[in-house]
NUVEXPA-637255 format. One record per residue: x, y, z of N, C-alpha, C in turn. Coordinates in steps of 0.02 Angstrom, whole numbers, padded with zeros to 5 digits, always signed. Each point is the difference from the previous one (the first is absolute). Last residue first. Layout:
BEGIN
XYZXYZXYZ/...
***
This chain:
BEGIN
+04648+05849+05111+00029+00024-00056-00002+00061-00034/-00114-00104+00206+00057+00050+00009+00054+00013-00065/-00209-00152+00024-00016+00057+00037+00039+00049-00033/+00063-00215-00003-00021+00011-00077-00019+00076+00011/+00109-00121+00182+00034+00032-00054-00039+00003-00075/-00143-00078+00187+00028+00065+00036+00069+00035-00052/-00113-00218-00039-00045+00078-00034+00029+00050+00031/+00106-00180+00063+00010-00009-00097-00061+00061+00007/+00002-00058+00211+00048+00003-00022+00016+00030-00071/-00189-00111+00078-00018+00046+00000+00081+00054+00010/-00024-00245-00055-00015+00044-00044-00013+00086+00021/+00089-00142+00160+00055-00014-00045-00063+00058-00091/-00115-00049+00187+00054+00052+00027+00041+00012-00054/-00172-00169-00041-00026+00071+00012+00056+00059+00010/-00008-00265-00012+00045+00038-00018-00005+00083-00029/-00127-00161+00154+00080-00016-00014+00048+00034-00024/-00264+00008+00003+00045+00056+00031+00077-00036+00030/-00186+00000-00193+00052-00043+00019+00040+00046+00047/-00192+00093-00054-00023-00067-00035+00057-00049+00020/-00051+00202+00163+00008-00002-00062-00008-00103-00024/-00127+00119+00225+00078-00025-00039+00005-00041-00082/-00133+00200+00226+00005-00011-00076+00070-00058-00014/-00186+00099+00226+00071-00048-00022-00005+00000-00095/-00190+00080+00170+00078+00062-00042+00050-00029-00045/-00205-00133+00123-00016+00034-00068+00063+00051-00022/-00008-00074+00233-00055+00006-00018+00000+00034-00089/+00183-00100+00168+00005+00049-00030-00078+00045-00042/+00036-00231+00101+00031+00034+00038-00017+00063-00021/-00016-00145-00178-00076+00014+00062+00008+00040+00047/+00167-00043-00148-00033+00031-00030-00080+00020+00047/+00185-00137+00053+00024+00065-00001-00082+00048-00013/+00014-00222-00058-00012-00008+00092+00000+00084+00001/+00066-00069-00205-00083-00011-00001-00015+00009+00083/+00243+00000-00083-00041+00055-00013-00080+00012+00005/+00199-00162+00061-00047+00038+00048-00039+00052-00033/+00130-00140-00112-00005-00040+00026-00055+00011+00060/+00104+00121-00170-00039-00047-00045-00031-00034+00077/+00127+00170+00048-00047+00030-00014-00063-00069-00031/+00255-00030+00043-00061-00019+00056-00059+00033-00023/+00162+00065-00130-00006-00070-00007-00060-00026+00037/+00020+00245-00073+00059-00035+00029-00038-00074-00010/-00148+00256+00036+00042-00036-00054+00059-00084+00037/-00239+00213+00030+00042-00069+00018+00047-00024-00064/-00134+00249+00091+00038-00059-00057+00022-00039+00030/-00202+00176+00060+00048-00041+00027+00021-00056-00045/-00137+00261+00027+00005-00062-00029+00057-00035-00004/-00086+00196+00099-00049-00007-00058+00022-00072-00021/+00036+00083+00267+00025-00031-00090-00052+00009-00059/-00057+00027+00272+00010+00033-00066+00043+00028-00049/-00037-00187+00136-00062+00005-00026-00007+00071-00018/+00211-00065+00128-00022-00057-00077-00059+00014-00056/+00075+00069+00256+00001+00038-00064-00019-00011-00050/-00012-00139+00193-00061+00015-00039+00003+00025-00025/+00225-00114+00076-00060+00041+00037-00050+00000-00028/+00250-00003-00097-00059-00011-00021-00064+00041+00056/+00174-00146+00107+00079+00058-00082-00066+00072-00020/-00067-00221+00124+00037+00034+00039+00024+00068-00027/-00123-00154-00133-00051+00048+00038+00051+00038+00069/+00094-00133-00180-00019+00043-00008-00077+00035+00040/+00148-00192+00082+00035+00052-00005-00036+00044-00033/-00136-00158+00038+00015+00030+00047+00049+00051-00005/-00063-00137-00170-00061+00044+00003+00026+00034+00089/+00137-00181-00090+00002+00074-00030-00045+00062+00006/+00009-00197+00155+00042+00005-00008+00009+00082-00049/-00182-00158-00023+00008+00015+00053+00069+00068+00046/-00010-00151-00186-00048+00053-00035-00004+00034+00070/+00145-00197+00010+00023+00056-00023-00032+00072-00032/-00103-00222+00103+00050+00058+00046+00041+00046-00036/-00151-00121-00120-00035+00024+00050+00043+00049+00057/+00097-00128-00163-00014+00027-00036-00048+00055+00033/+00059-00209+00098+00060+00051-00017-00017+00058-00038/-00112-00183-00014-00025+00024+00076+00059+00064+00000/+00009-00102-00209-00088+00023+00026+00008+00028+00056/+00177-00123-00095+00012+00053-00004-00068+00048+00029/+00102-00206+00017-00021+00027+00059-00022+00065-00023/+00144-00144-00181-00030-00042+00056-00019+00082+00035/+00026+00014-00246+00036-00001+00029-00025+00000+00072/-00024-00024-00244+00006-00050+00030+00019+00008+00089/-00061+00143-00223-00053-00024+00043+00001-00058+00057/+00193+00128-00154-00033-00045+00003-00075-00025+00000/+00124+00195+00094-00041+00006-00063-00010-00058-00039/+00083-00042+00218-00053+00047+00013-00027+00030-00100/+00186-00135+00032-00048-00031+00001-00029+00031+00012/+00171+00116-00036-00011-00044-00048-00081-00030-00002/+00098+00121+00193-00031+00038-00029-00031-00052-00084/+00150-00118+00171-00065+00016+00011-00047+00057-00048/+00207-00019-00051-00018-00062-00005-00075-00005+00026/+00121+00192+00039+00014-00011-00069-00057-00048-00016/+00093+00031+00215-00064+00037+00000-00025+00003-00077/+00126-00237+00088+00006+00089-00009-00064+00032-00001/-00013-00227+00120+00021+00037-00064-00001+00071+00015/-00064-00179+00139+00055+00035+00015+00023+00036-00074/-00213-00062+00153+00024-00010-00037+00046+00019-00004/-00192-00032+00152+00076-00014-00002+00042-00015-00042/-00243+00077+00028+00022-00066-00038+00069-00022+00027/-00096+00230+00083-00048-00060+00021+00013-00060-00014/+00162+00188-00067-00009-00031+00081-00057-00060-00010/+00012+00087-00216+00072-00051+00016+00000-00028+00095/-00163+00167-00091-00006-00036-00010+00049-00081+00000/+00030+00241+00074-00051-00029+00034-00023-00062-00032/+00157+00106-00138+00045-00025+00080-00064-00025+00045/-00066+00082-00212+00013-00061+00012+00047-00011+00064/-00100+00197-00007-00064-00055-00009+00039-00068-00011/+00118+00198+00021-00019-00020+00041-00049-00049+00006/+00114+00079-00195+00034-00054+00043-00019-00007+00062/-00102+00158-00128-00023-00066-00022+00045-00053+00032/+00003+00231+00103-00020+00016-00056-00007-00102-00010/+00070+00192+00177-00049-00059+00002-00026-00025-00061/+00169+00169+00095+00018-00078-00034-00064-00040+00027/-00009+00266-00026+00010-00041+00037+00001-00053-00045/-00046+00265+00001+00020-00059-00028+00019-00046+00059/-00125+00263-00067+00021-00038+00032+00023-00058-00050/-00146+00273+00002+00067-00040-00025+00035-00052+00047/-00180+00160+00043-00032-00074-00054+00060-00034-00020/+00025+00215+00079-00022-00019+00057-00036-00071-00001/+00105+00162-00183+00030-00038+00071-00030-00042+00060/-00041+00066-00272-00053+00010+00071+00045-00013+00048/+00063+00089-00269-00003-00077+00068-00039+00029+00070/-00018+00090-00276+00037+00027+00069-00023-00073+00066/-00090+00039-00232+00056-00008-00014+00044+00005+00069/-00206+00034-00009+00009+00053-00056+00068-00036+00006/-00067-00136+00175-00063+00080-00024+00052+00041-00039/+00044-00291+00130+00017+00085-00032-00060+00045-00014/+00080-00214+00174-00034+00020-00035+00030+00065-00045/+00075-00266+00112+00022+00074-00046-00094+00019+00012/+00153-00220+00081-00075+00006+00011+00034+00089-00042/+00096-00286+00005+00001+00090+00019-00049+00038-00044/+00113-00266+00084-00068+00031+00002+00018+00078-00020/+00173-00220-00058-00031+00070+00044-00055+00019-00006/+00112-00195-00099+00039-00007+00044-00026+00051+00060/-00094-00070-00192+00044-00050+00014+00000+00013+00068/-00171+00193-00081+00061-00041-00035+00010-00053+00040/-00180+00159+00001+00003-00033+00036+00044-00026-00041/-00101+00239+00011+00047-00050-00037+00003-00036+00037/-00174+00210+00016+00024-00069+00009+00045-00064-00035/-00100+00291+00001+00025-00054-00051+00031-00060+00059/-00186+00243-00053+00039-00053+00053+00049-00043-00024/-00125+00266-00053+00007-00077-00013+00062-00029+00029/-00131+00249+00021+00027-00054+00012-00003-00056-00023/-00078+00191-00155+00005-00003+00047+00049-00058+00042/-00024+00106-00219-00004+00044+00040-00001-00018+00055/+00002-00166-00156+00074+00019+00021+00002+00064+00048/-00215-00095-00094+00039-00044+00064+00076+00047+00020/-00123+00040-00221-00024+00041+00068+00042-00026+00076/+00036-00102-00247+00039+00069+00033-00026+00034+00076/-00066-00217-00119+00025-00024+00073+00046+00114+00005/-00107-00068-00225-00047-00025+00064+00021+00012+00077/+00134+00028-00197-00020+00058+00024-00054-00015+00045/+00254-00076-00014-00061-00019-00041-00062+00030+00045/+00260+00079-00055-00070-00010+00042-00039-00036-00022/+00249-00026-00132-00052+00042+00032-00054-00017+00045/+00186-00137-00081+00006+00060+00041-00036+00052+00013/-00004-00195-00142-00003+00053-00044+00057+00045+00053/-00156-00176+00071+00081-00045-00025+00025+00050-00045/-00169+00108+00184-00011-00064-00043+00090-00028-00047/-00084+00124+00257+00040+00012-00058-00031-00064-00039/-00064+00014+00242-00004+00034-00033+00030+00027-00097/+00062-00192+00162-00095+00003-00003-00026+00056-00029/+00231-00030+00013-00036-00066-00033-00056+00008-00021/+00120+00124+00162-00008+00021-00087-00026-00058-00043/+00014-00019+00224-00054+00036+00001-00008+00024-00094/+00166-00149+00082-00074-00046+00012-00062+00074-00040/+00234+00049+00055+00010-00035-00082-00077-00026+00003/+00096+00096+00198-00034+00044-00031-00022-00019-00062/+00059-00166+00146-00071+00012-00003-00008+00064-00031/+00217-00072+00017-00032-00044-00038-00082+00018-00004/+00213+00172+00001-00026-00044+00035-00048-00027-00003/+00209+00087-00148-00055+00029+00024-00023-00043+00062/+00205+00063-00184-00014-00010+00071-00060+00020+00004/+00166-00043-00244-00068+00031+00044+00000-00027+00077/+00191-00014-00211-00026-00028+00054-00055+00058+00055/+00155-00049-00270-00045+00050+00040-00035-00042+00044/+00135-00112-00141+00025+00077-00023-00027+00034+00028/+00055-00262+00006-00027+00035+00005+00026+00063+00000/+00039-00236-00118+00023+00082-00011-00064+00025+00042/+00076-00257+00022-00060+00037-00020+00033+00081+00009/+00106-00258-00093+00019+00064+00052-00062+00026-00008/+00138-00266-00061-00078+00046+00008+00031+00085+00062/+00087-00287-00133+00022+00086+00043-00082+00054-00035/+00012-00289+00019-00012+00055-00052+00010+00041+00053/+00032-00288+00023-00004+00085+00040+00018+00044-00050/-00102-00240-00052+00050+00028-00015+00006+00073+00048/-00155-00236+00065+00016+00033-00031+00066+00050-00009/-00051-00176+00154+00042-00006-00058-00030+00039-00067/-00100+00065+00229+00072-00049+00017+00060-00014-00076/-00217+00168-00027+00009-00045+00031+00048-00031+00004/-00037+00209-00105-00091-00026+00007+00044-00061+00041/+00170+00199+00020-00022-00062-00039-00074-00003+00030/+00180+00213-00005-00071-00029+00019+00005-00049-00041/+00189+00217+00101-00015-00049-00047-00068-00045+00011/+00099+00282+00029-00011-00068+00028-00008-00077-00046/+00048+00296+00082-00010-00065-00051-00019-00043+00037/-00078+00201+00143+00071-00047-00025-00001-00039-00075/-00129+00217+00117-00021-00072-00007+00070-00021-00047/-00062+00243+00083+00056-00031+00007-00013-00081+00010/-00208+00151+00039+00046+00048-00069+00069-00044-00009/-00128-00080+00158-00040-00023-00068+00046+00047-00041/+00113+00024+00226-00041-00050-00020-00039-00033-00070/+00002+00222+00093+00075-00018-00028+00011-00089-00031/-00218+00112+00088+00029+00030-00056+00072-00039-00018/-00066-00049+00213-00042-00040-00050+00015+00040-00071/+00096+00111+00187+00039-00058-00011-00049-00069-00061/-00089+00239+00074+00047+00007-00056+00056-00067-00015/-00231-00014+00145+00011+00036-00065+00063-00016-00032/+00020-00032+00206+00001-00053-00012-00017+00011-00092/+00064+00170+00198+00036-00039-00050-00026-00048-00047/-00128+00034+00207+00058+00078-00018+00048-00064-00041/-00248-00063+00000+00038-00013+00059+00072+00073-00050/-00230-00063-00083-00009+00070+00026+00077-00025+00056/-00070-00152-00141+00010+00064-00059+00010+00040+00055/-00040-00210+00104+00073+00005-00044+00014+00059-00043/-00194-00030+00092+00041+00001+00063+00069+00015-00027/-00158-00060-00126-00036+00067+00023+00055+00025+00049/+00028-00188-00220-00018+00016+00078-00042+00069+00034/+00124+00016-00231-00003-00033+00043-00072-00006+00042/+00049+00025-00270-00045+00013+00035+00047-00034+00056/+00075+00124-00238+00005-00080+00048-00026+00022+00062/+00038+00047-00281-00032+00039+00055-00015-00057+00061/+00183+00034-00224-00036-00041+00062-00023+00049+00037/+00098-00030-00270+00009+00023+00062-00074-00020+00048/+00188-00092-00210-00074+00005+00046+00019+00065+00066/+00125-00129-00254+00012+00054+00051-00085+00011+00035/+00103-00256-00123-00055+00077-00031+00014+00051+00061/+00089-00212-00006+00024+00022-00078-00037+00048-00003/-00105-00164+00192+00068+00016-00028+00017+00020-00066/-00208-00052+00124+00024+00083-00011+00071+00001-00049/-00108-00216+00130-00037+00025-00090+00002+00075-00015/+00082-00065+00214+00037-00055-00065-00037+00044-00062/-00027+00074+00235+00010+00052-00070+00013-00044-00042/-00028-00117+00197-00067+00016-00016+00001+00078-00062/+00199-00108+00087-00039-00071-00027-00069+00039-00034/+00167+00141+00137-00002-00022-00091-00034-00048+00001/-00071+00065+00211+00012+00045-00057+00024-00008-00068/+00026-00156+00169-00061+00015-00033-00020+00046-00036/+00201+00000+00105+00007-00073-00067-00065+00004-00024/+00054+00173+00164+00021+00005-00061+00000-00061-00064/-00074-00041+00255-00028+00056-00044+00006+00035-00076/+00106-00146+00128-00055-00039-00005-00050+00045-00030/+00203+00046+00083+00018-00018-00034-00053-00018-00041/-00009+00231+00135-00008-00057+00012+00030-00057-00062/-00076+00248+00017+00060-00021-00048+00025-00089+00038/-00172+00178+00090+00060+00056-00028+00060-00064-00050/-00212-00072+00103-00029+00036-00080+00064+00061+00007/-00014-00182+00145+00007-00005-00072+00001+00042-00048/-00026+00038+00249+00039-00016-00017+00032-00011-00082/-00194-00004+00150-00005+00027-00055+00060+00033-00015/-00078-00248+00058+00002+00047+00049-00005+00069-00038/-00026-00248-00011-00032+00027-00014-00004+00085+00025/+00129-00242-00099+00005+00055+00053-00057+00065-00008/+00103-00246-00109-00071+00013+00022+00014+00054+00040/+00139-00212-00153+00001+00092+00044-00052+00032+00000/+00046-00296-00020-00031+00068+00000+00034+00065+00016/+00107-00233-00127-00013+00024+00090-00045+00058-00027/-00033-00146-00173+00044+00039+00030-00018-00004+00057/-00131-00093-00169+00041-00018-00017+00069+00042+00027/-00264+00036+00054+00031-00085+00017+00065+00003-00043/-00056+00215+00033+00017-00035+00066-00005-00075-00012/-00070+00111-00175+00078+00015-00012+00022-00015+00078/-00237+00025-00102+00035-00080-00010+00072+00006+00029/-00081+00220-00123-00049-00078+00018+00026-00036+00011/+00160+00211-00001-00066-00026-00018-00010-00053+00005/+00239+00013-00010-00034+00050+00002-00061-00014-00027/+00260-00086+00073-00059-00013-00019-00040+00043+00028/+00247+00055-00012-00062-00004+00027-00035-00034-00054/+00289+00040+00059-00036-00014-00059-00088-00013+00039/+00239+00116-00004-00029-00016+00031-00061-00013-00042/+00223+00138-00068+00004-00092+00044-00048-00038+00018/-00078+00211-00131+00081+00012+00029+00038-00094+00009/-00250+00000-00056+00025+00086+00021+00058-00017+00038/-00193-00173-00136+00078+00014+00012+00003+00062+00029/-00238-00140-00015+00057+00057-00001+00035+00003+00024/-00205-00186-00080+00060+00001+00024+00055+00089-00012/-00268-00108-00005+00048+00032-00027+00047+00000+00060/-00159-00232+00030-00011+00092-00002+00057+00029-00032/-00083-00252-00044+00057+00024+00054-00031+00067-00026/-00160-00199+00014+00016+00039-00058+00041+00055+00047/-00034-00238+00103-00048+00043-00019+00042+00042-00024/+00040-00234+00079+00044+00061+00020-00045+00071-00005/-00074-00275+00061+00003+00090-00061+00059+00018+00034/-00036-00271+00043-00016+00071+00017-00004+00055-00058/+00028-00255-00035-00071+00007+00056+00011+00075+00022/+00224-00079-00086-00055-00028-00028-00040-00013+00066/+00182+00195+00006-00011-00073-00022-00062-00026-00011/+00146+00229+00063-00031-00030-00038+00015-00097-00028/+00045+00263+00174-00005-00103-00007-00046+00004-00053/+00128+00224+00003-00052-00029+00018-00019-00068-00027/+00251+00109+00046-00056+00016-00052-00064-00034+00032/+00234+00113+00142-00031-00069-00027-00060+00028-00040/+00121+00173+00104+00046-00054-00017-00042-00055-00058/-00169+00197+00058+00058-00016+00028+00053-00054-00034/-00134+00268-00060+00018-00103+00008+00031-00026+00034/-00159+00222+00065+00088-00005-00018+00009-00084-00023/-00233+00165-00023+00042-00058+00065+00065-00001-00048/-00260+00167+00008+00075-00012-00003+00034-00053+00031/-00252+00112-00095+00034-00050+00027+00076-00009+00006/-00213+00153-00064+00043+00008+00048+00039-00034+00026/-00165-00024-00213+00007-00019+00041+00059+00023+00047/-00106+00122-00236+00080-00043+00043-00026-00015+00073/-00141+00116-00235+00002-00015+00075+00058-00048+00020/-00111+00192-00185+00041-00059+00002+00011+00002+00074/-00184+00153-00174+00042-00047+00037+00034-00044+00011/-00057+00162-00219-00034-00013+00059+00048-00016+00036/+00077+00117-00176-00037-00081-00035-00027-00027+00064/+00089+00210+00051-00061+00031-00092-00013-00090-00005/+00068+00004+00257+00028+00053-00069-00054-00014-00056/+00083-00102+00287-00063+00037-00059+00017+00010-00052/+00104-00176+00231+00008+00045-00063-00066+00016-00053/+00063-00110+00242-00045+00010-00046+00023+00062-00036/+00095-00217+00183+00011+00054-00018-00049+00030-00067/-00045-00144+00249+00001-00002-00092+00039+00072-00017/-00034-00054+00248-00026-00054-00030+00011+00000-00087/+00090+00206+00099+00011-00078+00055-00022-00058-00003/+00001+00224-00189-00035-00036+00059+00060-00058+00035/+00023+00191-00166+00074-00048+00024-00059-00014+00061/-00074+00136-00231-00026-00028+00077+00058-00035+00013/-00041+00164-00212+00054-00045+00034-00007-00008+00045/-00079+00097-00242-00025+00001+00087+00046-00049+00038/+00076+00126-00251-00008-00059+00043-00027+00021+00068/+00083+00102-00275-00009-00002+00069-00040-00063+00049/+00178+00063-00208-00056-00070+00013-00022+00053+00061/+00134+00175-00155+00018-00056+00062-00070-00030+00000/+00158+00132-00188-00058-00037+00007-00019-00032+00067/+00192+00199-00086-00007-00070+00021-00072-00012+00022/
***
C-alpha cells in the first residue's frame, strides 16, 4: 500500500497541511448552525457561506466566515487535540481534498500538549479513526459522503518540525550549508495562535533547560486589542481582520504584546541565548514580530520564507527523512 504522506499542523489559528503538491491552509473556524438562515434582503450581503460537515447528526460550518453564519465553538484549550467535536470536523474539512486516497500523518502539537501524559497517544487515535462524513459547498448545494483513510499517525512536537525545516531540504536530507550548525546549539521560537514555545537542540538531543510554553501566542495581541476598542467579536473574527489590515488598536497593542514575549523568553532564556548558533522562528506571529525579534536577538534570528507554514512543512520532511 502506497501512503500520501502529510505535515499536519492542527494550529489554533489555521489548520496547515504540507505534501509533494505544497500547502493548504483551513482557517480554525468552527460554528454549529443555527435554526434560522441568514437575513437576506434588499441593501445587505449575506457573503459566500463556508463548508458545511455532516458527522453522525451534527452538522458544522467550517473555515472563513463560519462565525457569521453560526453560533461559534471557539475553545482554546488542549483538550482538542484528544478528539473534541470541533476538532474532528476540521480535521475532515481540512483532509477534504485527501478523500479516496490512504495518507499518513505526521502531526505537530503544542509543546505542552506533546509532552502532557497521554495526550501523544490520544491525538494518534484521533487522526488515525476520522469518521465518514458528509460535505456541501453551500446551503442548497447537494451533500457528497466523504471518508479520509488514515493508515499511519506520527507524534511529534511543533518546534521540533521548525528546526527540521531549517535543517532538511524537501528531499529529507541536510542541506549542507547549514550542516555545521547542527553540531551545535540551535534555538527555535514558535509563536502560534494560541502558544509561545521556546526548544533548543544539539545533535538531535533537546536542551531541557530551553524547553518552555505559554499562551501567549497571537490571541494575545488581539484580546489586547479587542480591550482597548471594545470589541466583541470572536477571537476568529478579530483574527480575520488583523490579516485583513483592518483591524482597530492594533499598533499600540502590538507594543504590549512584544513586550510581553520578549519577557517570557528572557525569563525561560536569560543571556544563554548568545550561545545558540542559531535561532528559528517559525508560526504566524513570527510574520508579525519577526523584524522586532530579530533586533532583540542581534542577527541569530533566522525566519524562513513563510513561516506559517514552516512547521506543517517541516513535518512532511521529518516523514520523507524516515522512509
Amino acid at each position: 500500500m502506497t501512503l500520501t504522506f502529510l505535515g499536519f499542523d492542527p494550529g489554533y489559528g489555521a489548520i496547515k497541511i504540507y505534501g509533494s503538491d505544497g500547502p493548504r491552509v483551513l482557517p480554525s473556524v468552527v460554528a454549529v448552525p443555527r435554526d434560522d438562515r441568514p437575513l437576506t434582503v434588499a441593501g445587505l450581503r449575506t457573503g459566500t457561506p463556508p463548508l458545511e460537515i455532516e458527522i453522525g447528526a451534527v452538522r458544522f460550518f467550517v473555515g472563513a466566515g463560519a462565525h457569521r453564519w453560526g453560533r461559534p465553538l471557539e475553545n482554546l484549550d488542549f483538550r482538542r487535540f484528544a478528539g473534541t467535536p470541533e476538532m474532528i470536523a476540521l480535521a475532515c474539512a481540512a483532509l477534504l481534498p485527501y478523500a479516496g486516497r490512504t495518507v499518513g500523518l505526521v502531526v505537530g502539537l503544542p509543546l505542552e500538549a506533546a509532552r502532557a501524559d497521554g495526550a501523544p497517544e490520544a491525538a494518534r487515535r484521533l487522526f488515525r479513526n476520522l469518521p465518514p462524513f458528509r460535505w456541501r459547498e453551500s446551503p442548497r448545494a447537494p451533500w457528497k459522503e466523504a471518508r479520509v483513510e488514515v493508515a499511519e499517525v506520527r507524534i511529534t512536537a511543533q518546534p521540533v518540525a521548525a528546526v527540521l525545516d531549517y535543517f532538511l531540504d524537501e528531499e529529507g536530507r541536510p542541506i549542507p550549508e547549514r550542516k555545521g550548525e547542527f553540531e551545535r546549539p540551535v534555538g527555535v521560537i514558535n509563536i502560534g495562535f494560541n502558544t509561545v514555545d521556546l526548544l533548543a537542540v544539539r545533535r538531535r538531543e533537546a536542551m531541557m533547560d530551553f524547553v518552555a510554553g505559554d499562551t501567549l501566542g497571537v490571541r494575545r495581541l488581539l484580546e489586547h486589542a479587542a480591550f482597548r476598542t471594545g470589541s466583541v467579536w470572536t477571537l476568529a473574527e478579530l483574527d480575520e481582520e488583523l490579516r485583513r489590515g483592518t483591524l482597530e488598536g492594533v499598533r499600540e497593542a502590538l507594543d504590549v504584546w512584544e513586550r510581553e514575549v520578549v519577557g517570557f523568553i528572557e525569563r525561560q532564556w536569560g543571556s544563554r541565548w548568545r550561545g545558540l548558533a542559531r535561532i528559528v522562528g517559525a508560526g504566524g506571529g513570527m510574520k508579525l514580530l519577526g523584524a522586532r525579534l530579530a533586533l532583540a536577538f542581534e542577527g541569530k534570528l533566522f525566519v524562513p520564507d513563510d513561516p506559517v507554514i514552516s512547521t506543517a512543512r517541516g513535518l512532511w520532511k521529518l516523514a520523507r527523512m524516515k522512509r
